[in-house]
C-alpha positions as a LaTeX table, in Angstrom:
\begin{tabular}{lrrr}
\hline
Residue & $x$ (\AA) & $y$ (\AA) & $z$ (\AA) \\
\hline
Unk1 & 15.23 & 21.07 & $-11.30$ \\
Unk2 & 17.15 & 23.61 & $-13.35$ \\
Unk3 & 18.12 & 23.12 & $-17.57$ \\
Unk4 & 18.87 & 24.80 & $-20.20$ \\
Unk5 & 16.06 & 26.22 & $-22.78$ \\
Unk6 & 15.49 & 25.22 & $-25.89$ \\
Unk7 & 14.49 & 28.04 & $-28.58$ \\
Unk8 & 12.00 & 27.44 & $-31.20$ \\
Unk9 & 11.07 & 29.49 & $-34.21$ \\
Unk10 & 8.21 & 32.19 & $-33.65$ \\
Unk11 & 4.95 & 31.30 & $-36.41$ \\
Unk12 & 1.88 & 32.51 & $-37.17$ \\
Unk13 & $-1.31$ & 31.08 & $-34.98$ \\
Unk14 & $-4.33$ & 30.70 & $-37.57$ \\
Unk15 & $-5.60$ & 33.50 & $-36.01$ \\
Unk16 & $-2.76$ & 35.63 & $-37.57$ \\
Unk17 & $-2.65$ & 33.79 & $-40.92$ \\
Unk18 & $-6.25$ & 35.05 & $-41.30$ \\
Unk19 & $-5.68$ & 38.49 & $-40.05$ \\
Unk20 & $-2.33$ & 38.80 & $-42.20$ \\
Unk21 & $-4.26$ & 37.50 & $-45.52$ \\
Unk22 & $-7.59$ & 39.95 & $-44.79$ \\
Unk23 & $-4.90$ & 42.30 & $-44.24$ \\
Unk24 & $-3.39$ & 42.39 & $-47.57$ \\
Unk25 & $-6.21$ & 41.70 & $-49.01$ \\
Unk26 & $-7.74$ & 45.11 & $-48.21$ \\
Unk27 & $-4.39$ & 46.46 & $-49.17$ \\
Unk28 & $-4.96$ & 45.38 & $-52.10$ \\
Unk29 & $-8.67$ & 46.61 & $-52.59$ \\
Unk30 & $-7.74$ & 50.29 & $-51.26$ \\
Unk31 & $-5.15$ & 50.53 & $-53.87$ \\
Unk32 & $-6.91$ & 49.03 & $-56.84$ \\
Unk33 & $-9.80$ & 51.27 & $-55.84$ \\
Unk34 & $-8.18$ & 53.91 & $-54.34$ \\
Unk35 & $-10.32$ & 53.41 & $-50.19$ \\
Unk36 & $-7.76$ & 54.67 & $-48.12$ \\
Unk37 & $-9.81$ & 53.24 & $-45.86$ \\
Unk38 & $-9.30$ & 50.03 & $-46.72$ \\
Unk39 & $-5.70$ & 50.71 & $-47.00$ \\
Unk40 & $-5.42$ & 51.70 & $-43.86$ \\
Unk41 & $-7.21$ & 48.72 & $-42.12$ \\
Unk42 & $-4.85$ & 46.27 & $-44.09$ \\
Unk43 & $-1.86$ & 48.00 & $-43.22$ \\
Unk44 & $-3.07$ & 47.83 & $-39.45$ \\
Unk45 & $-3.96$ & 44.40 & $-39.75$ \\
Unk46 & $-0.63$ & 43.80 & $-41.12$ \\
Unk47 & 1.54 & 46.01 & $-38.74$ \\
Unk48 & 0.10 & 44.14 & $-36.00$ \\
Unk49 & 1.01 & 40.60 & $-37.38$ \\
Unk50 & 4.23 & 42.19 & $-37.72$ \\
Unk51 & 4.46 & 43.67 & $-34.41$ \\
Unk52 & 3.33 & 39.91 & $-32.58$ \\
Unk53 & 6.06 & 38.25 & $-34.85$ \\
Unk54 & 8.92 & 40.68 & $-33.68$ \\
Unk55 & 7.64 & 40.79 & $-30.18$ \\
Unk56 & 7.69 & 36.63 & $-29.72$ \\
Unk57 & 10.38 & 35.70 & $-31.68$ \\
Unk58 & 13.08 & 37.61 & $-29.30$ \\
Unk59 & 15.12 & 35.67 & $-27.54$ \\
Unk60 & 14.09 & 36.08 & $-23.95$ \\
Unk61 & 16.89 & 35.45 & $-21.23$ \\
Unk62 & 14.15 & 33.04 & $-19.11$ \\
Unk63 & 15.15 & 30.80 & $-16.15$ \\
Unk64 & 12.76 & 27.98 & $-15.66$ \\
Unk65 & 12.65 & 25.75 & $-12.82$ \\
Unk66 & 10.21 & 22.98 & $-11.71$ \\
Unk67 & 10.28 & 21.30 & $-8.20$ \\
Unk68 & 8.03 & 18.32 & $-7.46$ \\
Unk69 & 6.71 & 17.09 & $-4.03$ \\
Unk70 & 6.26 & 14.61 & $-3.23$ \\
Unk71 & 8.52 & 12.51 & $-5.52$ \\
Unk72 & 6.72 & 9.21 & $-4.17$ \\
Unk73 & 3.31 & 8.99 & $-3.01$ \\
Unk74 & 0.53 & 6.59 & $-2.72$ \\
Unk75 & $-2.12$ & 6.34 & $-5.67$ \\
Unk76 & $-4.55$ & 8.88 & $-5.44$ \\
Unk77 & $-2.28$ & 10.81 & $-2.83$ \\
Unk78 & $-1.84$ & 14.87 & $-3.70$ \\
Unk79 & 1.67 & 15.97 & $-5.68$ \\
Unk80 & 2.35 & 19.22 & $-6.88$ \\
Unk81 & 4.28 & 20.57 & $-9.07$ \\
Unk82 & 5.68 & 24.34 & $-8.87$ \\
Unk83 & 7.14 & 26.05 & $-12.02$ \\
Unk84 & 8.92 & 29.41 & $-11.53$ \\
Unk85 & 9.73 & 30.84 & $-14.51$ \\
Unk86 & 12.11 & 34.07 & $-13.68$ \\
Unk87 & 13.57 & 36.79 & $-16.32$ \\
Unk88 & 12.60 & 39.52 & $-18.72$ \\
Unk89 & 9.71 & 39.29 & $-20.70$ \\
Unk90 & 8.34 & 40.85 & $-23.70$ \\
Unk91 & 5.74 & 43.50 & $-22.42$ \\
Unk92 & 2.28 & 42.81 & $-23.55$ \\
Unk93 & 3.45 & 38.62 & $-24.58$ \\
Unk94 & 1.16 & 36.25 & $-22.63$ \\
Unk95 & 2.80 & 33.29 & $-21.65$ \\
Unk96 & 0.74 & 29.87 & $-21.20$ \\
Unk97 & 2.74 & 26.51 & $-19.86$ \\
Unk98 & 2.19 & 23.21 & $-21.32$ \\
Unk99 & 3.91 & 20.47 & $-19.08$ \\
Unk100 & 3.83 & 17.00 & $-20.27$ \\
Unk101 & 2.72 & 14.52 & $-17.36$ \\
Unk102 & 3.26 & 11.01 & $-18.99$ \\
Unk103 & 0.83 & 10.84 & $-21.85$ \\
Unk104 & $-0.91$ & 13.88 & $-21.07$ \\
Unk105 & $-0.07$ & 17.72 & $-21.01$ \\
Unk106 & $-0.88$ & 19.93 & $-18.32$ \\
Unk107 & $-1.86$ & 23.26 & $-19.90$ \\
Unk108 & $-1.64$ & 26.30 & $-17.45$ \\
Unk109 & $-1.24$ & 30.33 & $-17.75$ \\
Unk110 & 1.35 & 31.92 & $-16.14$ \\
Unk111 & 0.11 & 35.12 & $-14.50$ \\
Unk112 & 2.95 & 35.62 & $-12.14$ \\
Unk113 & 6.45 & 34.47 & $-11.59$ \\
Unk114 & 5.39 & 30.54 & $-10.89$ \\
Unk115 & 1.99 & 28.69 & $-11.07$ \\
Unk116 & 1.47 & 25.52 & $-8.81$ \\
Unk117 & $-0.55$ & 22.39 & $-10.52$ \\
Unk118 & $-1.61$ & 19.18 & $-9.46$ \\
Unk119 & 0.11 & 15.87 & $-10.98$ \\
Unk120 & $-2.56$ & 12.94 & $-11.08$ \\
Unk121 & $-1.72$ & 9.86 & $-9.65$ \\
Unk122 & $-4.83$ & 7.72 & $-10.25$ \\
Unk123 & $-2.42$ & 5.14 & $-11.65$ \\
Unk124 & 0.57 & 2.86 & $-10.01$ \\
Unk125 & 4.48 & 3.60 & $-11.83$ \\
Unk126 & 6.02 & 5.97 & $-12.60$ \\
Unk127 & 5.14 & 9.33 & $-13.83$ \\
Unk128 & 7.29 & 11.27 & $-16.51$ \\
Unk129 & 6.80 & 14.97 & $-16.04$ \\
Unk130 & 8.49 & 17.26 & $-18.98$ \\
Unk131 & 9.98 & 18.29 & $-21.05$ \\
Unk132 & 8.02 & 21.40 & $-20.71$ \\
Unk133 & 6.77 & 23.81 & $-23.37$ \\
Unk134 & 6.80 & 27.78 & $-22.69$ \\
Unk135 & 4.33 & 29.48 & $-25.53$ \\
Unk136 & 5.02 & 33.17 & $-25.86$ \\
Unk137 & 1.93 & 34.51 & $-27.48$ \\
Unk138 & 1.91 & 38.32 & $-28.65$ \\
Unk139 & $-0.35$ & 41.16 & $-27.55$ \\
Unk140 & $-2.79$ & 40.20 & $-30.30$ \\
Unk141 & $-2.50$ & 36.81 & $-30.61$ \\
Unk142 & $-1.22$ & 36.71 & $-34.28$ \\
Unk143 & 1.89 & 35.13 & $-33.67$ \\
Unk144 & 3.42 & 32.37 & $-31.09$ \\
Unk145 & 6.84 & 30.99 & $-30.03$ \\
Unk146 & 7.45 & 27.97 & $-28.11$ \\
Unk147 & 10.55 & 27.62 & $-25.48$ \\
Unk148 & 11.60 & 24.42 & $-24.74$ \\
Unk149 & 12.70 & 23.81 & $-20.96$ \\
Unk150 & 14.23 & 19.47 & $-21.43$ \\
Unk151 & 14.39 & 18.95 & $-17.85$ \\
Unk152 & 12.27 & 15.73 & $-16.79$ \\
Unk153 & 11.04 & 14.76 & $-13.31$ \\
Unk154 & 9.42 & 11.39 & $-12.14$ \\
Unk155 & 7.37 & 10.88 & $-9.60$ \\
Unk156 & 6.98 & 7.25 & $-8.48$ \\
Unk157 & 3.40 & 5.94 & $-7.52$ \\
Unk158 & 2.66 & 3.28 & $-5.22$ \\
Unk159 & $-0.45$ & 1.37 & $-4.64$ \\
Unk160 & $-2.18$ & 2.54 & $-1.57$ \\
Unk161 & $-2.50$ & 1.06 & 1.27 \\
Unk162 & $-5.95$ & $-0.01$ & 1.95 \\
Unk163 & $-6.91$ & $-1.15$ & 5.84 \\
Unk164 & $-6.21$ & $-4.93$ & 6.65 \\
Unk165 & $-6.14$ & $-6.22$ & 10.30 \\
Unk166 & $-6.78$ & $-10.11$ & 10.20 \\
Unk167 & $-5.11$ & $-13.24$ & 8.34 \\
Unk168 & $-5.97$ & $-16.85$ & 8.37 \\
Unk169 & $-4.37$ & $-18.99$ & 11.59 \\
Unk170 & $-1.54$ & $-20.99$ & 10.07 \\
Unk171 & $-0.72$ & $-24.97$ & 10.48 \\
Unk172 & 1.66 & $-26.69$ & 12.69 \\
Unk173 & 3.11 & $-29.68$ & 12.93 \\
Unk174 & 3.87 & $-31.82$ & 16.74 \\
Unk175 & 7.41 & $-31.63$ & 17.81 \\
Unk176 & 7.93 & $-35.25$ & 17.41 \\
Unk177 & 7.43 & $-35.34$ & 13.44 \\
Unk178 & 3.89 & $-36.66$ & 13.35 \\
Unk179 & 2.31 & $-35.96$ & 9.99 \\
Unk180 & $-1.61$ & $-34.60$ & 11.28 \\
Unk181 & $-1.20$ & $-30.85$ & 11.80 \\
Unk182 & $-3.57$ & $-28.69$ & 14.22 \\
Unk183 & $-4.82$ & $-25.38$ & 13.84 \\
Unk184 & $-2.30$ & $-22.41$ & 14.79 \\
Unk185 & $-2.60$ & $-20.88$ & 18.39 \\
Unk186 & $-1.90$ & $-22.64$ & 21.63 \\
Unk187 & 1.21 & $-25.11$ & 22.74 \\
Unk188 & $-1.44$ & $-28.40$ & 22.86 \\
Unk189 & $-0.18$ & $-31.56$ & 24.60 \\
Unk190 & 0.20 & $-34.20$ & 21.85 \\
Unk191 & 2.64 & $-36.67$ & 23.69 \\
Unk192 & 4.97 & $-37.59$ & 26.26 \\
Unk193 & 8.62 & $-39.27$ & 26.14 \\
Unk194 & 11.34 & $-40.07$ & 28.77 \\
Unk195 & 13.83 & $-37.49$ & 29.36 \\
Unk196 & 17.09 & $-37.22$ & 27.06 \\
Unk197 & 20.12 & $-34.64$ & 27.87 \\
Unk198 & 19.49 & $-31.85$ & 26.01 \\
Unk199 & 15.63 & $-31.46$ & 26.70 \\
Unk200 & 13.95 & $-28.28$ & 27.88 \\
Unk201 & 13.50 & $-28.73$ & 32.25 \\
Unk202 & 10.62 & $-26.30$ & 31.64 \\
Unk203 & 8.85 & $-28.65$ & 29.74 \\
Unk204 & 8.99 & $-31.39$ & 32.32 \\
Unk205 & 5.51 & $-32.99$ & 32.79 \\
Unk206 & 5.17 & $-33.15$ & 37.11 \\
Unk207 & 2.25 & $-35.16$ & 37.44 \\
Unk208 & 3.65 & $-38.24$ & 35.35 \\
Unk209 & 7.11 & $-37.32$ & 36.40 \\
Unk210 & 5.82 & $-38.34$ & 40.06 \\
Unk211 & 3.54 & $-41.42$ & 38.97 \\
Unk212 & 6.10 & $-43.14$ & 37.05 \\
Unk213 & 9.32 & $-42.09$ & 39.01 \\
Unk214 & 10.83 & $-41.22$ & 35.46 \\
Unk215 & 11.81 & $-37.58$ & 34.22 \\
Unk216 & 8.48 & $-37.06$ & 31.55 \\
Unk217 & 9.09 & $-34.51$ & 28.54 \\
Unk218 & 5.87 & $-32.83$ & 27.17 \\
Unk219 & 5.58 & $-33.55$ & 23.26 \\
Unk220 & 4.16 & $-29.95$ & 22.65 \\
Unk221 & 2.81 & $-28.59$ & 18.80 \\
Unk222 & 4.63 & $-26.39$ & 18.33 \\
Unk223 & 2.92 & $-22.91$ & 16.11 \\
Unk224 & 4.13 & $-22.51$ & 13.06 \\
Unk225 & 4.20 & $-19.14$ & 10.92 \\
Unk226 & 1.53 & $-19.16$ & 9.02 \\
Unk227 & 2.51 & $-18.52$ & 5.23 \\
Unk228 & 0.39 & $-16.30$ & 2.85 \\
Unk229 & 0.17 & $-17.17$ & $-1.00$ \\
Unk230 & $-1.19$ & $-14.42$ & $-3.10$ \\
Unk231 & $-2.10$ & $-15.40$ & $-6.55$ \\
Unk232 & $-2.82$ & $-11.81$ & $-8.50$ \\
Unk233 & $-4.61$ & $-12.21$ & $-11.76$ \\
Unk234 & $-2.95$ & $-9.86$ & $-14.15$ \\
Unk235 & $-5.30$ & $-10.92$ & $-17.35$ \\
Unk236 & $-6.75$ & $-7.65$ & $-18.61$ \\
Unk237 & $-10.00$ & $-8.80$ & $-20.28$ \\
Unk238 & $-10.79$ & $-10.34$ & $-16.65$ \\
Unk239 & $-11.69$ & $-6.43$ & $-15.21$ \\
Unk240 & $-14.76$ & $-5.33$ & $-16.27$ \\
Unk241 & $-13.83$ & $-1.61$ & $-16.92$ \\
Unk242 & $-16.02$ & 0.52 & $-18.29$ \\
Unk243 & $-13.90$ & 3.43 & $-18.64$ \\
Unk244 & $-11.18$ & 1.78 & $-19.71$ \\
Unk245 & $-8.16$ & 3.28 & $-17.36$ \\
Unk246 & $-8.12$ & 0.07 & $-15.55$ \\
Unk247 & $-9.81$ & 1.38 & $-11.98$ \\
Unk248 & $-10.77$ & $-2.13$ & $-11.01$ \\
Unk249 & $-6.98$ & $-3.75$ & $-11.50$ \\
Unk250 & $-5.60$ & $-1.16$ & $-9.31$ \\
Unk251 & $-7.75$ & $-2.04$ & $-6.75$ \\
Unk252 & $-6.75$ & $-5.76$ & $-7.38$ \\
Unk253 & $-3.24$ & $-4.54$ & $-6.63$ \\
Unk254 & $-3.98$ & $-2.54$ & $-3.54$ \\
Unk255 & $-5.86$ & $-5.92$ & $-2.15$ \\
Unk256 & $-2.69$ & $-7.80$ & $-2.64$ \\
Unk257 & $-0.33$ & $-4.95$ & $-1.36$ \\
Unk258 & $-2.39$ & $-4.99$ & 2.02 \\
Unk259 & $-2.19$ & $-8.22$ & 2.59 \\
Unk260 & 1.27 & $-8.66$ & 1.33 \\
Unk261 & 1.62 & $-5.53$ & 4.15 \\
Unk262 & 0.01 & $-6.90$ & 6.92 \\
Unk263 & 1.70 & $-10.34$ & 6.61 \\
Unk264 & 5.33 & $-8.13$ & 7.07 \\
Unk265 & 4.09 & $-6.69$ & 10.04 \\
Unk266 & 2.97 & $-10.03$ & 11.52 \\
Unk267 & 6.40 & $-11.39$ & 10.57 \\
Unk268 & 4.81 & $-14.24$ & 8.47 \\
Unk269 & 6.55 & $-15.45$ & 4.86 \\
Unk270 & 4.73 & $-14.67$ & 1.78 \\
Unk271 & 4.31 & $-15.35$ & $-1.81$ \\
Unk272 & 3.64 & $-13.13$ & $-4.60$ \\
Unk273 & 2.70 & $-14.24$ & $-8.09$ \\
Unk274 & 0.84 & $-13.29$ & $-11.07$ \\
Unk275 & $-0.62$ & $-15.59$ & $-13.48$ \\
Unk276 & 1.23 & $-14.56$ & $-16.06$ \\
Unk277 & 4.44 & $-15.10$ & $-14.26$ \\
Unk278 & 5.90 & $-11.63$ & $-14.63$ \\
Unk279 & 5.93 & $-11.38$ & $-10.89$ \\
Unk280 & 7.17 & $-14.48$ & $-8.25$ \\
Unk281 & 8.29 & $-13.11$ & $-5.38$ \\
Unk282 & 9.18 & $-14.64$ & $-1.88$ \\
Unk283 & 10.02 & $-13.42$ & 1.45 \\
Unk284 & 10.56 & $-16.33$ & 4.10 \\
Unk285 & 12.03 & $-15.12$ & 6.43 \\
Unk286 & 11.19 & $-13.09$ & 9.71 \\
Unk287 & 11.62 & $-9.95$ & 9.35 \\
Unk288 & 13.42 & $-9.56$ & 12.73 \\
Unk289 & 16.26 & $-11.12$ & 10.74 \\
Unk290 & 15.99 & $-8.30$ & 8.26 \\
Unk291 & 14.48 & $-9.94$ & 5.05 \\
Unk292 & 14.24 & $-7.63$ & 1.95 \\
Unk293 & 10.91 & $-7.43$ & 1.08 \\
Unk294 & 11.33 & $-4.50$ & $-1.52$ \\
Unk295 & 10.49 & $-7.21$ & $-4.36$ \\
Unk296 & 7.23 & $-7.40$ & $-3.66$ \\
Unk297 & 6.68 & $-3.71$ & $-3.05$ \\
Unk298 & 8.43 & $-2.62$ & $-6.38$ \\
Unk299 & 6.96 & $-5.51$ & $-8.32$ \\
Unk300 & 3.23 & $-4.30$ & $-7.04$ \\
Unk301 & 4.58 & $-0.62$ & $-7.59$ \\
Unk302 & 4.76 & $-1.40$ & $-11.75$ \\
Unk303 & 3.16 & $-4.56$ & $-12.57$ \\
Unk304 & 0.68 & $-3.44$ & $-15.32$ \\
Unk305 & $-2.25$ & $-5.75$ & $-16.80$ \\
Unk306 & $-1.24$ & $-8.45$ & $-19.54$ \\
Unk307 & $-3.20$ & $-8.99$ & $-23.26$ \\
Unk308 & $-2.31$ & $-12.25$ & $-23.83$ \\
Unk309 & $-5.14$ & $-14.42$ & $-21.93$ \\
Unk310 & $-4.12$ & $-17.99$ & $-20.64$ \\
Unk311 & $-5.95$ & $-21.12$ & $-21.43$ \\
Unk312 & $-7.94$ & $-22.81$ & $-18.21$ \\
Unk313 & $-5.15$ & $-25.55$ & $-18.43$ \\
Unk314 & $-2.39$ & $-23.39$ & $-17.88$ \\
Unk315 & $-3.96$ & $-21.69$ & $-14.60$ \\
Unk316 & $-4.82$ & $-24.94$ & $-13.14$ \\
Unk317 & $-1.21$ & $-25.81$ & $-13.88$ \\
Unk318 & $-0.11$ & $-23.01$ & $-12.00$ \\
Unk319 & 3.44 & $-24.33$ & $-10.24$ \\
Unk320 & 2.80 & $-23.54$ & $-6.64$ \\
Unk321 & 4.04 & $-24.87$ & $-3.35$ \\
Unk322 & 3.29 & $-28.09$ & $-1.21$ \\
Unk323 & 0.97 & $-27.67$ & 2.05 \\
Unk324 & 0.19 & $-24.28$ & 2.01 \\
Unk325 & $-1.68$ & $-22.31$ & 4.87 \\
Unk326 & $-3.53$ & $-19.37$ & 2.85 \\
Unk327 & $-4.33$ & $-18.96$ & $-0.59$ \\
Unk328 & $-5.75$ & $-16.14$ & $-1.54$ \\
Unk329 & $-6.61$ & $-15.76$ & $-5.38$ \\
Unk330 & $-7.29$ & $-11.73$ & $-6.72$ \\
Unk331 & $-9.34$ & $-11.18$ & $-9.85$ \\
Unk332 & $-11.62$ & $-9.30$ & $-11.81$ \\
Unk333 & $-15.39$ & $-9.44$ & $-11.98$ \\
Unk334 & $-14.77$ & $-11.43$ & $-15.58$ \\
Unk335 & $-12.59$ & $-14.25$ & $-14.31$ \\
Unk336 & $-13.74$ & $-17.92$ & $-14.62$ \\
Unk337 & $-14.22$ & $-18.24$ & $-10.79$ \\
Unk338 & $-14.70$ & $-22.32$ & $-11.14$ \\
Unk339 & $-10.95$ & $-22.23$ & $-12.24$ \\
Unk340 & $-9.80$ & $-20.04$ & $-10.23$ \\
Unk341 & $-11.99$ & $-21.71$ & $-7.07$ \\
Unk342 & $-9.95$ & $-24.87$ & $-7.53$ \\
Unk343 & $-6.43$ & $-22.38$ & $-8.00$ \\
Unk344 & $-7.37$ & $-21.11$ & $-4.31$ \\
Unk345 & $-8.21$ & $-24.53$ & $-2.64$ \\
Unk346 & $-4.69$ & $-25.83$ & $-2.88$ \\
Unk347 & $-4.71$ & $-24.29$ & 0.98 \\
Unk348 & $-5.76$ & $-25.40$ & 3.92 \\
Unk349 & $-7.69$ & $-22.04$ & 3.59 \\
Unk350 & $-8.97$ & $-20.42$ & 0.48 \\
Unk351 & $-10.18$ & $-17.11$ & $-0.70$ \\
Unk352 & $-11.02$ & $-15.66$ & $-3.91$ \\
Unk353 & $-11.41$ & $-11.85$ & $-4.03$ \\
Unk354 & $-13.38$ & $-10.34$ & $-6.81$ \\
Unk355 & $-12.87$ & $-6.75$ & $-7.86$ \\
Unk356 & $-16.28$ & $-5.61$ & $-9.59$ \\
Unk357 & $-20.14$ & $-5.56$ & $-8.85$ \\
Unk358 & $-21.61$ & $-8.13$ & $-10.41$ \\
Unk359 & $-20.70$ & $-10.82$ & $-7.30$ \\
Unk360 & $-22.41$ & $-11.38$ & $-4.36$ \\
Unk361 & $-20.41$ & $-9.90$ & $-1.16$ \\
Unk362 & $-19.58$ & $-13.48$ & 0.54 \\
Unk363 & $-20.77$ & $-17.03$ & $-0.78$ \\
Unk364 & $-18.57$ & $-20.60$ & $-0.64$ \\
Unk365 & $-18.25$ & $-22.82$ & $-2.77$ \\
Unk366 & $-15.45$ & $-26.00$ & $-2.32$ \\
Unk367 & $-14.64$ & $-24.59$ & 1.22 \\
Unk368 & $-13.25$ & $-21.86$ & $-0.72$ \\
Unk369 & $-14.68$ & $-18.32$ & 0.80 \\
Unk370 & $-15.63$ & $-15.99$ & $-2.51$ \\
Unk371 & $-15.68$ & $-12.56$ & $-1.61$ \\
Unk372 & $-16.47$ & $-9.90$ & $-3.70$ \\
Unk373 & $-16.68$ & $-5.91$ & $-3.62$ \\
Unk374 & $-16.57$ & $-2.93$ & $-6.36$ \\
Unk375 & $-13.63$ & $-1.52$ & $-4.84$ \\
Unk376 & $-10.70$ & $-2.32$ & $-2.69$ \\
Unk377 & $-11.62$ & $-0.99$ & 0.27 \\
Unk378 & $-14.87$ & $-3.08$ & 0.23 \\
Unk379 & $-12.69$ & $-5.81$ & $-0.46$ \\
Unk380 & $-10.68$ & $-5.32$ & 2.46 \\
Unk381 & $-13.81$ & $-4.57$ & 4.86 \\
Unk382 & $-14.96$ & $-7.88$ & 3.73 \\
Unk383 & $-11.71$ & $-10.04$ & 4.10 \\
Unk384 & $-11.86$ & $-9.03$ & 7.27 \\
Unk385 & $-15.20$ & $-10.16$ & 8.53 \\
Unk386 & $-14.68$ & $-13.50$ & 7.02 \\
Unk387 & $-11.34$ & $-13.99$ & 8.71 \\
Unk388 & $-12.97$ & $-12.93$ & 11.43 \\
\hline
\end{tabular}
């Protein structure tokens, strides 16, 4: 986009302070001892700090204009941003652009009309880019003046999408309100009962129908959506980073943004929290009926890692609902796994997912599945197989 400029004041670089101070000091020296040498190179020295001061601090008559695309992209995915920068400038000024990109700045030299330069996205949110800087630096590098282009752009990162094709079967429950449940796939026979107006003549059973002379209804279990709980740990000093840009916690958030993913496309509820309760999030309902799941995907789009570390007591007293299907707990490679083994075998089926290397790839323990991987995609690779 388009703005107005900013102009700032032209000033020496350290560069020209020296030259401009050598410069009268040989003045100085020629004239005390008559070198018109010497008075010559100062007043050279001098003219030419002089020259790079007039020649930068001229107002220049500069249209600047930055376009970014993409404006949303997955994290690590490729955006670039063009700067064109078009109107009369001093001849002999070289012209370098510093564009801030959140807490960074880009630093690039502008040998033509515009100059192209990546934006990173290693990181989830979103990016500030600008206000952007345009140093004017004269023909000898004396002197510098900085334009000030205050137009700002943001470019929103998402957590990628890393490949998930299986979930955990679900639970579901017999038609006539018996409490025992059976495992998700099939329409098993769990009773019979006399026919009533109002029942389903495709579900007449013809075999007893005919032995007992009486209209027999099949008492079918009936599948129910299976309903995936994702429990995200957000505690910082649980990711073992050793760089310290938090690599391993995005990959805890692209874990939970697959499966989150795959559950919409399978048209089954799910649950996102965090254990620090930033983020509870719920879709229930199919999306056929046209649910809004844009919660969850915003909430993983910004959801950051917390300081504050909670006591063992407070996870285990982590509020979450009755006679669930899947749990599936996301950490770090520093997490108390005992605590969070017992957090993931509130399901009927349990999983906790370990971003780091110092885990084995699969192991159980409480008929929870442990699974754990240096990066996301391993993670995913390994879901998989287990659900498998």
């Amino acid at each position: 986009m388009a703005a107005d400029l900013r102009q700032g004041l032209g000033a020496t670089t350290r560069l020209g302070l020296t030259a401009g101070l050598i410069g009268v000091g040989l003045v100085a020296l020629g004239l005390w001892w008559g070198y018109a040498t010497l008075l010559a190179l100062g007043a050279a020295l001098i003219a030419a700090l002089v020259v790079d001061i007039v020649m930068v601090v001229r107002t220049p008559d500069l249209r600047v204009r930055r376009i970014i695309d993409p404006k949303v992209v997955e994290r690590h995915g490729e955006v670039w941003a063009t700067v064109t920068v078009a109107g009369p400038r001093a001849r002999g000024s070289r012209i370098t652009l510093v564009d801030r990109v959140g807490v960074s700045a880009e630093q690039v030299p502008l040998h033509s009309d515009s100059v192209r330069y990546r934006v990173p996205t290693a990181h989830r949110g979103l990016i500030t880019v600008g206000p952007l800087s345009i140093l004017r630096v004269g023909f000898f590098g004396f002197a510098v003046a900085i334009t000030v282009h205050e137009a700002i752009d943001h470019v929103r990162v998402l957590p990628r999408l890393v490949p998930v094709h299986h979930l955990p079967r679900g639970r579901r429950r017999s038609a006539v309100g018996a409490d025992e449940s059976a495992e998700h796939g099939g329409t098993d026979l769990v009773g019979l009962h006399e026919y009533v107006p109002g029942d389903d003549l495709r579900r007449l059973h013809g075999p007893t129908s005919a032995r007992t002379g009486r209209l027999m209804v099949r008492d079918d279990a009936e599948p129910a959506t299976p309903h995936l709980t994702i429990v995200l740990d957000d505690t910082a000093a649980h990711y073992a980073d050793a760089d310290g840009h938090k690599q391993h916690f995005e990959d805890a958030v692209e874990v939970a943004f697959a499966l989150c993913d795959l559950a919409e496309e399978l048209n089954q509820p799910v649950h996102l929290v965090t254990l620090s309760g930033v983020v509870d999030e719920s879709v229930t309902e199919s999306v056929d009926t046209g649910p809004d799941r844009r919660g969850i995907r915003l909430a993983l789009a910004e959801v950051q890692p917390s300081v504050v570390e909670l006591a063992e007591e407070a996870v285990r007293g982590l509020r979450l609902a009755r006679g669930l299907d899947t749990v599936a707990v996301i950490s770090g490679a520093l997490a108390p796994v005992e605590v969070f083994t017992e957090l993931a075998a509130r399901g009927s089926t349990g999983a906790l997912l370990l971003v780091g290397p110092d885990h084995p790839a699969v192991r159980s323990a409480e008929a929870v599945t442990i699974l754990g991987g240096p990066t996301s995609v391993d993670l995913a690779r390994l879901w998989d197989r287990a659900v498998r």
